[in-house]
C-alpha positions as CSV (number, residue, x, y, z in Angstrom):
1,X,-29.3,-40.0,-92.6
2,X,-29.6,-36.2,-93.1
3,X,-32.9,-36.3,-90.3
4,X,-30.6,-38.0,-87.8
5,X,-27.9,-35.3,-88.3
6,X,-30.4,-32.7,-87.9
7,X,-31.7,-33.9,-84.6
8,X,-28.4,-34.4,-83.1
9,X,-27.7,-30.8,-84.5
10,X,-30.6,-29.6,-82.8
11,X,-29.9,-31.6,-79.5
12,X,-26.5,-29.8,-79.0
13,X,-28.2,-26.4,-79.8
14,X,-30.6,-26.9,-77.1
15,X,-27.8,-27.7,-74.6
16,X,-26.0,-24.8,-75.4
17,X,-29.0,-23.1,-75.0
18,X,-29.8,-24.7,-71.5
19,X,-26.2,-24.0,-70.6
20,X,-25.8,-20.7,-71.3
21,X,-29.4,-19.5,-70.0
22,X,-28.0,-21.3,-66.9
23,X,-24.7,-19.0,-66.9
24,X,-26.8,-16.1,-67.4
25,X,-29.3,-16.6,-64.4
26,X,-26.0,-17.6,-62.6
27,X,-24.4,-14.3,-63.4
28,X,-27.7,-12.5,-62.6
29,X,-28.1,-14.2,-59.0
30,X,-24.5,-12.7,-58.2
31,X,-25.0,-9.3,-59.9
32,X,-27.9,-9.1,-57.6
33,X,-26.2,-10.2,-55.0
34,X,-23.1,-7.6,-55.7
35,X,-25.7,-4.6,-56.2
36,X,-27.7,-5.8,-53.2
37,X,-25.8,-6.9,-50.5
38,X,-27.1,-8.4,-47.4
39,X,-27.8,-6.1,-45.1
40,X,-25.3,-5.9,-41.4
41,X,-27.3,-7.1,-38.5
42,X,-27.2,-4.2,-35.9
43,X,-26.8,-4.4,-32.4
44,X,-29.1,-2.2,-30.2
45,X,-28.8,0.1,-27.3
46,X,-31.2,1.3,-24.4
47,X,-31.5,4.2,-22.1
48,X,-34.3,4.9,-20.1
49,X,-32.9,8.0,-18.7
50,X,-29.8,9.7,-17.3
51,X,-29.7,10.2,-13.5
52,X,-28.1,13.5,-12.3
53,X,-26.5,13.9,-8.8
54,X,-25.1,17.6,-7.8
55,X,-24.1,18.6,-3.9
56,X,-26.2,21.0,-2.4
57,X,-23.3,23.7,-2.8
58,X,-24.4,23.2,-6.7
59,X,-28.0,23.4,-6.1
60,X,-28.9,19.6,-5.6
61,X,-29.7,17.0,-7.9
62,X,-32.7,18.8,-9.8
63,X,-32.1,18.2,-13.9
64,X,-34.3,18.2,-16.8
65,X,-32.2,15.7,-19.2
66,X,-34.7,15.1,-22.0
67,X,-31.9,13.8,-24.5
68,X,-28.8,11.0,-25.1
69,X,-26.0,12.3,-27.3
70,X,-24.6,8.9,-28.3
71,X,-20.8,8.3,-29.6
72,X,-19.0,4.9,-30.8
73,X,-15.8,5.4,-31.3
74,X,-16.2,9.0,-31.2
75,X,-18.6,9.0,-33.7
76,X,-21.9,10.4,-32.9
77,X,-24.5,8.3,-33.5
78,X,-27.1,10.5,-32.8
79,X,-29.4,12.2,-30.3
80,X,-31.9,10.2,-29.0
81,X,-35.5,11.6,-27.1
82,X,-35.4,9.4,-23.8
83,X,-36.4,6.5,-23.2
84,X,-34.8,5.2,-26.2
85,X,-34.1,1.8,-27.5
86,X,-31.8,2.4,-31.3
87,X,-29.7,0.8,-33.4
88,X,-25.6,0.5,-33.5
89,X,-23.9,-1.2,-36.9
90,X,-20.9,-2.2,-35.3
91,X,-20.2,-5.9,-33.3
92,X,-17.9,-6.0,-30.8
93,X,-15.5,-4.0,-28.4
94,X,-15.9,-0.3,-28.4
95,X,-16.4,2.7,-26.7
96,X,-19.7,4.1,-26.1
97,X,-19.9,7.8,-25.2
98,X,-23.3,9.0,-23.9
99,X,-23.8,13.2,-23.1
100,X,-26.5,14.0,-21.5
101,X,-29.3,16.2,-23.4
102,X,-31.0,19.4,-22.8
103,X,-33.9,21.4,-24.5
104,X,-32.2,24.8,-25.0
105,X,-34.4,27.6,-23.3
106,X,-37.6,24.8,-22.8
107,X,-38.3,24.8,-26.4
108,X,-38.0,21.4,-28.4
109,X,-36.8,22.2,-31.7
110,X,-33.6,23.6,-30.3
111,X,-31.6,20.6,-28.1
112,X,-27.8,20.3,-27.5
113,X,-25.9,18.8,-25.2
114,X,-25.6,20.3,-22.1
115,X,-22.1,21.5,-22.0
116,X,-21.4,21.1,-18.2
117,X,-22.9,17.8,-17.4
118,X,-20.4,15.2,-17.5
119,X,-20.3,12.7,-20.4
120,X,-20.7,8.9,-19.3
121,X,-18.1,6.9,-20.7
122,X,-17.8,2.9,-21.1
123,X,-16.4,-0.1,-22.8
124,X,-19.1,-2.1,-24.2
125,X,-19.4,-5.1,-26.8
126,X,-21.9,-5.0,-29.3
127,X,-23.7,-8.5,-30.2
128,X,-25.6,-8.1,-33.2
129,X,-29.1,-8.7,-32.8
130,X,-28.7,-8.2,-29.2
131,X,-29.9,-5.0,-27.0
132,X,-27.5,-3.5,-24.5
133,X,-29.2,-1.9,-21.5
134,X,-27.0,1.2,-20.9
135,X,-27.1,2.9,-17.5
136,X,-25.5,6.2,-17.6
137,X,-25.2,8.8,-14.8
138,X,-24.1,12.4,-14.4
139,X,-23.0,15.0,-12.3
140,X,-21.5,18.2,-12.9
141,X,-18.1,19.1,-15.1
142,X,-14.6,20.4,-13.2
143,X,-14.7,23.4,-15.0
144,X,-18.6,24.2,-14.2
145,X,-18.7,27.5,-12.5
146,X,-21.7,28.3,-10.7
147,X,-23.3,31.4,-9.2
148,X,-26.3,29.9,-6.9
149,X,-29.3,31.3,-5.0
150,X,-31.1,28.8,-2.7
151,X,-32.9,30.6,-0.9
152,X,-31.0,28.8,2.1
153,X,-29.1,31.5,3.1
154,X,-30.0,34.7,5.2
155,X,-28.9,36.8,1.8
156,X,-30.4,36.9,-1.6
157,X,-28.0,37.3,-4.7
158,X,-31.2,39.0,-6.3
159,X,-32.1,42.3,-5.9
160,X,-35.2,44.2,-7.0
161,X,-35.4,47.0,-9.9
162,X,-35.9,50.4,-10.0
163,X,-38.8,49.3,-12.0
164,X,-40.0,46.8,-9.6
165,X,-42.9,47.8,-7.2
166,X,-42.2,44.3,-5.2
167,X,-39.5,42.2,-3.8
168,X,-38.4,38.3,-3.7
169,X,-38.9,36.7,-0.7
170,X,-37.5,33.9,1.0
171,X,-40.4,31.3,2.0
172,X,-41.0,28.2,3.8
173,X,-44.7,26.8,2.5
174,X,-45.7,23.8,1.1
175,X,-45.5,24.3,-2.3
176,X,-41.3,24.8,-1.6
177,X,-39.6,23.1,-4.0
178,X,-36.8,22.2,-1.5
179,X,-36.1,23.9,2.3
180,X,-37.1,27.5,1.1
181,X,-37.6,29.0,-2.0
182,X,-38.3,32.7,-3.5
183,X,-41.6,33.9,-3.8
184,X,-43.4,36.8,-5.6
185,X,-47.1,37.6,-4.7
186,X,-48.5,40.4,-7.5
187,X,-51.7,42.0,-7.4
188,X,-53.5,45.1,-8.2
189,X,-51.8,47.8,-5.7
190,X,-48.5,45.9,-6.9
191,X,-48.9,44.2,-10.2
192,X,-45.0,44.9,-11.4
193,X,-41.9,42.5,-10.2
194,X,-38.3,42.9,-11.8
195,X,-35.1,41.7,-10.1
196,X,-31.6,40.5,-11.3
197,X,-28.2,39.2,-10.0
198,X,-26.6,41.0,-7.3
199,X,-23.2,41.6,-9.0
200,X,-22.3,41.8,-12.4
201,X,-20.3,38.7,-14.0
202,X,-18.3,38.2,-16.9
203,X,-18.8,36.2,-20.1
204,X,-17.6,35.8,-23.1
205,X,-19.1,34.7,-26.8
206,X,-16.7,31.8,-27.3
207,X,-17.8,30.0,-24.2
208,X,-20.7,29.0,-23.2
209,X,-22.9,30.3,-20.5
210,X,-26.7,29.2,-19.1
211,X,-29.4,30.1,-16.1
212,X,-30.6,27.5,-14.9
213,X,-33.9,27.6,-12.6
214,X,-36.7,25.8,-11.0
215,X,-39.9,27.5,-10.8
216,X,-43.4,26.8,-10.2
217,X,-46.0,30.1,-11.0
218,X,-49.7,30.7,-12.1
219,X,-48.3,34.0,-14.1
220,X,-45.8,34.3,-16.7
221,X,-42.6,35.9,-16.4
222,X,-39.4,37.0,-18.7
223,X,-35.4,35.7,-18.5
224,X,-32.8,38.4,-19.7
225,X,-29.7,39.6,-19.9
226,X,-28.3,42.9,-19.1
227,X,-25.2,44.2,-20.8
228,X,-23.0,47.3,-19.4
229,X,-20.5,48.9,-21.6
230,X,-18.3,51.9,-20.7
231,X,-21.0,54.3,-22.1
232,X,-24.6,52.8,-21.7
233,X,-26.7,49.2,-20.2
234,X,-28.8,47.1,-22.6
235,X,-31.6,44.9,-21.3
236,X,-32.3,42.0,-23.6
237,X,-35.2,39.7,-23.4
238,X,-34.7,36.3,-23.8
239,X,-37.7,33.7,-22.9
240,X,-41.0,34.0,-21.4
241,X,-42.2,30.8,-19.3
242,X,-46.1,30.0,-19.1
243,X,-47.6,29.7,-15.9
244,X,-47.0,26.2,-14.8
245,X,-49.2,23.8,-12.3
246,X,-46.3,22.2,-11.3
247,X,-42.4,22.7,-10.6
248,X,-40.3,22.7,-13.8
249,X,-36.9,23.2,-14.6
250,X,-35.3,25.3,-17.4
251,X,-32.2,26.1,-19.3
252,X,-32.0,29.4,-20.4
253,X,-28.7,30.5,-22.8
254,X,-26.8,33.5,-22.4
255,X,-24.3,32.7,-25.0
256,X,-26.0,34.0,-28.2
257,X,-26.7,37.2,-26.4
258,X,-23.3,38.1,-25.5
259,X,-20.2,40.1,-26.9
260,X,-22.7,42.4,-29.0
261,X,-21.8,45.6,-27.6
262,X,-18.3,47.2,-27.7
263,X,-16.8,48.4,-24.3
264,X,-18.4,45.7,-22.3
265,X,-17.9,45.9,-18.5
266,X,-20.4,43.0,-17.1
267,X,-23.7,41.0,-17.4
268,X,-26.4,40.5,-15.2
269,X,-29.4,38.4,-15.6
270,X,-32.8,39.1,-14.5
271,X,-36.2,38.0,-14.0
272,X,-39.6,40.1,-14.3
273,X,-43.2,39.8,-14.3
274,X,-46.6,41.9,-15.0
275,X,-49.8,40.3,-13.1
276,X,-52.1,39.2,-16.4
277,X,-54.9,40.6,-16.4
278,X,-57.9,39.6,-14.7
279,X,-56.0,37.2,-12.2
280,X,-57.1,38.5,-9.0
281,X,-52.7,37.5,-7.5
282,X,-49.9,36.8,-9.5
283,X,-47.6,33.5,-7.4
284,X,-44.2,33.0,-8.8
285,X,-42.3,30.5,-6.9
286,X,-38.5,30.2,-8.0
287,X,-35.6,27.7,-6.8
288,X,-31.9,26.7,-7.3
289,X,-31.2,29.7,-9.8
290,X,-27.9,29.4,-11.0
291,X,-25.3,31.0,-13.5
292,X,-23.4,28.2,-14.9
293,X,-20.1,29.1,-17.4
């Protein structure tokens, strides 16, 4: 009699046992579940690149847009190397903002988005899972203001140095990156080139400011900025460009360089060159320079 109530004692201990190990691995399935959710599904995006279109008055539709600056919402997303496929965690209507991207003075660690190309705005709706193929364009902004030499016209808005022992000329060859362009030709009897913008212009620190610039050369040459103030002119340096076996196109920023004088009265950029040495002619092609603020 006492055996039997043992084993029926030790039955009912067993399936409180089972029971409760059940609860446990029960509670430890939904613990994991609370500490580990399941992950969203994102929805993707693609850009292979971000046409640009300008009139001639504003120097054609040369760009170098290496970057998308993406927004949902007004949230950035992030800036994105082109072409770029990436993913978006939200599902479906919003608005998708995409800037177009530049590398700041043709160097790659320092990118932004070009202040005076025009954003592309849309309405899209994100399908988890599924990859939108976005198609943005550009142009430039309203409030772009821009200084241009074509080489087009009969006048040059660049003028030579004192320092300068040659000129700028306007050219019609084939290695023109449009109609005409400006050339430089250095050698030994003249192996110096300096030039800048015509008139002065203002700027100011709080806005931003760029050259822009084609070029195609077998030398090196320097962008900078000249400052006048009431009592004396500062010549800055800014970026030297490699010589180049093909047309390229830069951005050049004026903004960090300005307000650093007191008294100022004006800025001018400028452009120079010394033939390297041992290259028997220095050729510096330039085309659709521009001050843009």
């Amino acid at each position: 009699m006492e055996t039997g109530k043992s084993f029926v004692h030790i039955l009912k201990l067993r399936n409180l046992f089972s029971a409760t190990a059940f609860t446990c691995i029960l509670f430890l399935m939904t613990s994991c579940n609370i500490i580990n959710p399941a992950e969203p599904v994102p929805a993707y995006v693609h850009i292979d690149s971000i046409p640009f279109s300008a009139t001639l008055t504003e120097g054609g539709n040369s760009s170098k847009i290496t970057d998308a600056w993406v927004y949902v919402d007004g949230n950035i997303v992030g800036a994105f190397e082109l072409p770029a496929t990436f993913p978006v965690l939200s599902s479906g209507t919003h608005q998708l903002k995409i800037r177009p991207g530049i590398l700041i003075d043709g160097i790659a660690a320092t990118r932004t988005a070009y202040p005076f190309y025009m954003a592309y705005d849309t309405t899209v709706n994100f399908d988890p899972g599924k990859t939108i193929r976005a198609m943005p364009v550009s142009s430039y902004t309203s409030a772009a203001n821009i200084r241009l030499e074509d080489f087009d016209q009969s006048g040059i808005s660049l003028v030579s140095m004192p320092s300068s022992d040659t000129s700028i000329n306007i050219v019609q060859d084939a290695n023109c990156f449009y109609n005409h362009s400006g050339k430089v030709y250095l050698d030994d009897a003249h192996p110096s080139f300096e030039c800048a913008w015509k008139d002065s212009f203002p700027l100011f620190p709080s806005l931003p400011a760029y050259v822009e610039l084609n070029y195609f050369c077998n030398n090196e040459f320097t962008v900078g900025l000249i400052t006048y103030t009431t009592l004396n002119t500062y010549s800055t340096d800014i970026v030297t460009y490699k010589p180049t076996d093909t047309w390229r196109k830069e951005y050049v920023n004026l903004t960090p360089h300005t307000g650093n004088y007191t008294g100022i009265t004006g800025y001018k950029f400028y452009i120079k060159a010394t033939k390297a040495t041992g290259l028997p002619a220095a050729i510096l092609y330039f085309d659709n320079i521009k001050v843009v603020n």
